[in-house]
N, C-alpha and C positions, 0 to 999 in steps of 0.2 A: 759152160755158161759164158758167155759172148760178157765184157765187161761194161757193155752199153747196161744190159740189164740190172747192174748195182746200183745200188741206192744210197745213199749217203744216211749213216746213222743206222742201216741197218745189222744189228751185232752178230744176226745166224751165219752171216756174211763174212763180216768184216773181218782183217785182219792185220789190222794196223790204224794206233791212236795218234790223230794229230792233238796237240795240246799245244791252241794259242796262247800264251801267258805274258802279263805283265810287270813289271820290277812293283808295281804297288801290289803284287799277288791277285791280281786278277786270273784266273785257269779255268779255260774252256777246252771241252774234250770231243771231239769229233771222231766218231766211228767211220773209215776209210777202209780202200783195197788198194792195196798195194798197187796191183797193176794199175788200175784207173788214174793212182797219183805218178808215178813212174811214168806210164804213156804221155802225161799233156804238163810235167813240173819237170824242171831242171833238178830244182832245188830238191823236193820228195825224190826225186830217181837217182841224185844222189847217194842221197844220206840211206835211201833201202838197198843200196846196191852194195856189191861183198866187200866192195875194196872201203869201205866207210869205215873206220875202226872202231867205232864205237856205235852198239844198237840198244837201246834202252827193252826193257820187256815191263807190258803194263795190263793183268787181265789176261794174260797169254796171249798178247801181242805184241807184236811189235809196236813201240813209241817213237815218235819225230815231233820233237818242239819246236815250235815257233815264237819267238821272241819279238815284243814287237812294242809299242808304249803306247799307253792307258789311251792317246786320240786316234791311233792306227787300228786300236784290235777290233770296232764292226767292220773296218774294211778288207782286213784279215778273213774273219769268218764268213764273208761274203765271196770275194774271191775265191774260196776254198767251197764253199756250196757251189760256187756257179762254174766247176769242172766238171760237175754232176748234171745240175740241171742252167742251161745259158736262160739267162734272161733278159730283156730289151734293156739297155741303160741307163732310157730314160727313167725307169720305176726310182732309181738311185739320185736322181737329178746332177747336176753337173758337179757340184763339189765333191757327193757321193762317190761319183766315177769317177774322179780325180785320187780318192783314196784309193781306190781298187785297183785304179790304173798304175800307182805306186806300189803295192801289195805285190799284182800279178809279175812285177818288173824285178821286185826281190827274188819270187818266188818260181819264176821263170817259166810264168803261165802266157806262152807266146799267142795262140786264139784270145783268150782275154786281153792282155794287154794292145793287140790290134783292134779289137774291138771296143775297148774303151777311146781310143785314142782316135778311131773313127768319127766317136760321138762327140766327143769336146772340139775335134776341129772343125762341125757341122752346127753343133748346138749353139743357141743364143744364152748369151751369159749377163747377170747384172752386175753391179759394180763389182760385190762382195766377190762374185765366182769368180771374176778377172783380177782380182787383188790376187786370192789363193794361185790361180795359174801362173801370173807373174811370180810367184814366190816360187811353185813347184818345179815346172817344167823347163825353164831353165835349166838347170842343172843335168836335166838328163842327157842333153847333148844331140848332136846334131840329127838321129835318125826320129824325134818327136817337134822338131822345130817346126811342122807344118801345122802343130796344135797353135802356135801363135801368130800363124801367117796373115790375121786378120789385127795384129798389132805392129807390125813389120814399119821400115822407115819408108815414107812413101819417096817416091820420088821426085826431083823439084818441078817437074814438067808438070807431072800430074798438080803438084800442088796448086801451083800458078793458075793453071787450067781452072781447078775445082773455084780457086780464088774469085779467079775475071767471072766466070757464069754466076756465080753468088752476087758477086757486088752487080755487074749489070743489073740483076733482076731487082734488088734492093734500090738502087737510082730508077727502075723503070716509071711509066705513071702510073699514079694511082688509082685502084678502083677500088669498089665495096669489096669484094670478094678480097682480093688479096693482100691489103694493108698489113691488118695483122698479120699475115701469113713473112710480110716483110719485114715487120719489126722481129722476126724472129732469126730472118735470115741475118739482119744488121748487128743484132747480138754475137751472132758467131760469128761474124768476122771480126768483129771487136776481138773478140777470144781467138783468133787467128794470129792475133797483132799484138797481144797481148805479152809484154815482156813481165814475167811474174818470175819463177825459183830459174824456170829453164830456157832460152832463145826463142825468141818468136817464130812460129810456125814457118811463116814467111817472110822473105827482105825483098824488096825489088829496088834496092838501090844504085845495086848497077846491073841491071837488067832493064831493055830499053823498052824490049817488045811489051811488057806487062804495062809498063808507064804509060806508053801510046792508046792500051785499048782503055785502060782506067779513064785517061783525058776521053777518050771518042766518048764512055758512059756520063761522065761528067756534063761536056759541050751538049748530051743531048739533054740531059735534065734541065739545062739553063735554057736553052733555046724552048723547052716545053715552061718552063720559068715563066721568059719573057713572051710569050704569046699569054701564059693565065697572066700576068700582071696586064696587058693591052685589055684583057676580055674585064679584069677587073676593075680598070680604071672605067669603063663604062657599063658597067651590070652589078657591078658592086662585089665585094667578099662574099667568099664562100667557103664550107670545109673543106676541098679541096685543096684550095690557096694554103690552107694551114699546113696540112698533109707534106705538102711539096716542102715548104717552108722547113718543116719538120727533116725532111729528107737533105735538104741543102744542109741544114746546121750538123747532121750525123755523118754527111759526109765532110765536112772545114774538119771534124773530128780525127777522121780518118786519112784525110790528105796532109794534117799536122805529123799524126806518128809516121807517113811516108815522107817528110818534106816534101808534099808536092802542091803548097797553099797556093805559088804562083801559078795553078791551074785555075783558081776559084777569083781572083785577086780582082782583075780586071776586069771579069763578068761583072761581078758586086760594084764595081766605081762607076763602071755604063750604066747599071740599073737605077743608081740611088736616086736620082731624077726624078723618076717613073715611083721609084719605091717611098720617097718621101710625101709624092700625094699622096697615094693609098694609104700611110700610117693616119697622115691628120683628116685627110677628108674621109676616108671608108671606112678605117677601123673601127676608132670611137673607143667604142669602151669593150673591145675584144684584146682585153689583155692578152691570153695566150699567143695574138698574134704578134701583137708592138713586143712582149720580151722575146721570141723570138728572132725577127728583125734585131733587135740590140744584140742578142747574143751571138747571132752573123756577123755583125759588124764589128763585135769587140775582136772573135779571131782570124775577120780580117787585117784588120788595125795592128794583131799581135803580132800576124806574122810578117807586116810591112816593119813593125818596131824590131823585130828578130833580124832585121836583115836579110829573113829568107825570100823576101819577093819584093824586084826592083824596079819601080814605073818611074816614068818623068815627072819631075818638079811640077808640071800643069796637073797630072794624074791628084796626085799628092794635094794639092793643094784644092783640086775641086774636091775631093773627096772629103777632107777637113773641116772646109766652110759647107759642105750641105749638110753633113751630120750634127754637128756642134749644134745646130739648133734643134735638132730632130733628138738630138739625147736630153738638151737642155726641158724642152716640155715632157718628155718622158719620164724624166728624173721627177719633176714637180707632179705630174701625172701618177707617178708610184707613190711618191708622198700623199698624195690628198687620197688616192684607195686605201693607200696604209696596207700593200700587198704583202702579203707576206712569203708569197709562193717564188720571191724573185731574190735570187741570189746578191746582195750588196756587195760580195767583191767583183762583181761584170763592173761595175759601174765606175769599181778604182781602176782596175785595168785597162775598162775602155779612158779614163782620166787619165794615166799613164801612159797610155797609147799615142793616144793624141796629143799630149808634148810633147813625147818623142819625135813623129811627124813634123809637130810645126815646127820644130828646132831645124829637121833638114829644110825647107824650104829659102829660097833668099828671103834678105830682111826687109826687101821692101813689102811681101806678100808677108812676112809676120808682120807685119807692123798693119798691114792691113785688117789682117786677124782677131789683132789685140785693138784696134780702135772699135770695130764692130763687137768684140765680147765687153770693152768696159760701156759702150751702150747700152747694151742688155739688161734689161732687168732680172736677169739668171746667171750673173756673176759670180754666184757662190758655184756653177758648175762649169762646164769644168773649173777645177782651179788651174789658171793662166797666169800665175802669180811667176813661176819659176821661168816660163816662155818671157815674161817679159824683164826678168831680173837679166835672165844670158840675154837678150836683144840688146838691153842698157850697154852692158858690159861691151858685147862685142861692135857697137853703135858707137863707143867711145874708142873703143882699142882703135879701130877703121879710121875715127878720125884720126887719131895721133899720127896713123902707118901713113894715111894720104897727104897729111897738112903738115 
């Protein structure tokens, strides 16, 4: 009789009990043939071959235990059925074959063990299955490393690559169809960038080629910017305008964690012109659009206060005197909605921003600053108190140094 023909647990047959067990006394007995275990185990063609010193007799059989703990042993007895009859892997799902695929590797069930290791490097896995793989297949070493090839270190090319295509598409314009589809793409680069337990995915800080196309995605979002601000200032706001608006501030976000604000810097100072009618004339009472706008401006203002981005003294300075009044109504504007949806510290930092600033400028142009803020009837914003305590100061020192 050809030993294809045996049947597993057949006794008229059998001549040899496997006996999984575990140290809690778990004992399971499987009726086996010798030959059938021998032909396709290491381990069974061992322990029944003559040179084995020791052969158990169980029933007038031969006995071979298997030893194994209380979370291995279905994948034990599984393994051990499936030299009988093979079955598809998937029935067992991925963590299933991941026991089997340990089992058959003890037990030195070579068809099994290739076939398991088939499926897991083919199969889609969720979190849990990829937790277990990471913990298992490790260790096996290097002839099962292709089960992780889909966790492998990518390489920086690729990275960068995968990078610049995401973020373009996230700066592209917007349409109905794909918005959402963007704010999702903008989350994952966020998580790209993301320094948490271990090194952010990506650096491009000295890497010039990624810097270059990041600016090309940028210059084109502005330029599609300043054509909706031209179309707005004569047709009025639209969701659109918010959209983009929305898209400029996720990116100040993202060119912070790159230091690469002085890409965004100087657009923003050309604009405020243009952008300061649309707040008071077009807005109105579209909050989401005016905090927005503010929250632009505050990191742009942070990262001229950082150091990180360096315009001229005239830059600087127009820049100061259009906003201060564009925050000052705003500020009072939040107060009388009584908003609640608007973060109060933009409002310190844009405050801190801007003394920072008017500090670098010459003193005749703060003194110009501070004549036109103690006019105002919006003194209590910013507060200009400190601008004008160092102007005192250094107004006297200059006299003493010239006279």
């Amino acid at each position: 009789m050809s030993y294809h023909q045996f049947k597993i647990g057949d006794r008229t047959t059998s001549d040899v009990v496997v006996r999984v067990r575990t140290d809690e006394g778990r004992d399971y007995r499987l009726y086996c043939h010798s030959c059938v275990l021998s032909e396709n185990s290491d381990y069974f063609g061992e322990r029944l071959s003559n040179e084995w010193p020791t052969c158990q007799i169980l029933d007038s059989r031969y006995c071979v235990d298997v030893q194994c703990t209380e979370s291995e042993f279905n994948s034990y007895v599984n393994a051990i059925r499936l030299i009988y009859k093979p079955q598809p892997c998937h029935w067992y799902g991925v963590r299933g074959t991941l026991g089997i695929l340990l089992a058959s590797i003890h037990l030195g069930l070579h068809k099994i063990t290739l076939s398991c290791a088939d499926y897991l490097e083919s199969a889609p896995w969720d979190e849990a299955d990829e937790e277990e793989i990471l913990r298992a297949v490790p260790p096996l070493g290097p002839k099962f490393e292709r089960i992780l090839s889909r966790l492998q270190l990518v390489d920086l090319p690729q990275v960068s690559q995968i990078f610049l295509s995401a973020f373009c598409f996230a700066t592209s314009a917007p349409n109905k169809l794909k918005t959402e589809l963007k704010k999702c793409y903008q989350d994952q680069i966020e998580y790209l960038l993301t320094e948490d337990d271990d090194l952010p995915l990506i650096s491009i800080t000295n890497n010039e080629h990624p810097k270059r196309e990041l600016k090309k995605c940028v210059v084109n979002l502005f330029e599609y910017f300043g054509n909706l601000v031209e179309k707005e200032a004569r047709l009025g706001i639209d969701q659109e305008f918010s959209v983009v608006l929305s898209d400029i501030l996720w990116v100040c976000q993202i060119l912070t964690k790159l230091d690469m604000m002085g890409v965004i810097v100087p657009f923003w100072v050309d604009m405020s012109p243009k952008i300061e009618k649309l707040v008071d004339v077009f807005v109105g009472n579209e909050s989401e659009i005016r905090l927005k706008v503010v929250e632009i401006t505050s990191k742009v203002l942070e990262a001229m206060n950082f150091g990180n981005v360096v315009l001229p003294p005239e830059k600087r300075f127009d820049l100061v005197k259009t906003w201060i009044p564009i925050l000052q109504r705003t500020k009072d504007w939040i107060e009388e909605k009584n908003d609640e949806s608007f973060d109060g510290e933009i409002l310190q930092t844009l405050e801190s921003s801007i003394v920072s600033v008017i500090l670098t400028l010459p003193s005749d142009w703060q003194a110009e600053i501070l004549s036109q803020w103690f006019a105002s009837k919006h003194v209590q914003y910013p507060d200009l108190l400190e601008v004008f305590e160092v102007w005192s100061y250094r107004a006297k020192s200059a006299k003493r140094r010239f006279f």
